[in-house]
C-alpha positions, 0 to 999 in steps of 0.5 A, spaced: 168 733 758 160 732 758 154 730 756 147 732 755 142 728 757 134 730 759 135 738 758 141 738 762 149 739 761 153 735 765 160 737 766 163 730 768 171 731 767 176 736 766 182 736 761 188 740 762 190 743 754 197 745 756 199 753 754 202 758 752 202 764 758 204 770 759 204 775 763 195 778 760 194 771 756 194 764 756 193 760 750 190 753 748 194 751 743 190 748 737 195 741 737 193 740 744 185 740 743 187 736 736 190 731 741 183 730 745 179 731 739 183 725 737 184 722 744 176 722 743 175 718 737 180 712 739 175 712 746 182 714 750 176 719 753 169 718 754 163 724 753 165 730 749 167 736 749 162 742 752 166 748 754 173 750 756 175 754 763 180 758 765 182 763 771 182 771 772 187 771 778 185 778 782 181 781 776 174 778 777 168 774 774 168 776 767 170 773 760 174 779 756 173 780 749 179 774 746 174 770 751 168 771 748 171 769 741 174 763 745 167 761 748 163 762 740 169 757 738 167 751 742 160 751 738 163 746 733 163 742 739 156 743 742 151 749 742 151 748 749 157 750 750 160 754 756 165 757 759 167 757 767 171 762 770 174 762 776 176 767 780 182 764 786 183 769 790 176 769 792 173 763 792 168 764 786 166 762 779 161 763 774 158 760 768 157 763 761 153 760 756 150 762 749 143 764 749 139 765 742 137 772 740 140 775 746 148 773 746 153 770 751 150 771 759 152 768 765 147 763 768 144 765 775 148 761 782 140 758 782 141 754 775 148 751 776 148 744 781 155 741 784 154 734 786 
């Protein structure tokens, strides 16, 4: 959850949206975003939705082709949209945002502040 404000997307909160796991895939149900969608509209949860994360345990920093389609799925709600990998067996993560004429590209270390 978000907001853009002075050029720059604010990631403010996170919501969990419950899955649907096995042992490659987790799924986002599409009840469960309704739910927030919803949850939204009645002003239970301030800000919009501007993007989704989601873990590689022991496989990486990347977004896979089922993560790519996800991530052009979240443009209904923002065309800043991004998508956060974590990686927990090391520490890391990256950010993935949508740049015109060239496609989905993760943003350098330099452009993500954590306050």
């Amino acid at each position: 959850m978000g907001a853009l404000e002075d050029e720059s997307l604010w990631v403010n909160d996170i919501i969990a949206g419950g899955n649907e796991t096995n042992e490659v895939s987790c799924v986002f149900p599409p009840q469960r975003l309704a739910e927030v969608a919803n949850d939204i509209v009645e002003g239970k949860i301030e800000g919009r939705i501007v993007g989704w994360y989601h873990s590689h345990p022991g496989h990486g920093l990347f977004l896979s082709q089922t993560d790519l389609q996800t991530h052009m799925g979240f443009y209904q709600f923002s065309p800043y949209a991004l998508s956060l990998v974590a990686e927990p067996s090391t520490g890391e993560f990256g950010i993935w945002i949508y740049e015109n004429g060239v496609g989905v590209v993760q943003l350098p270390i330099s452009y993500i502040h954590i306050i």
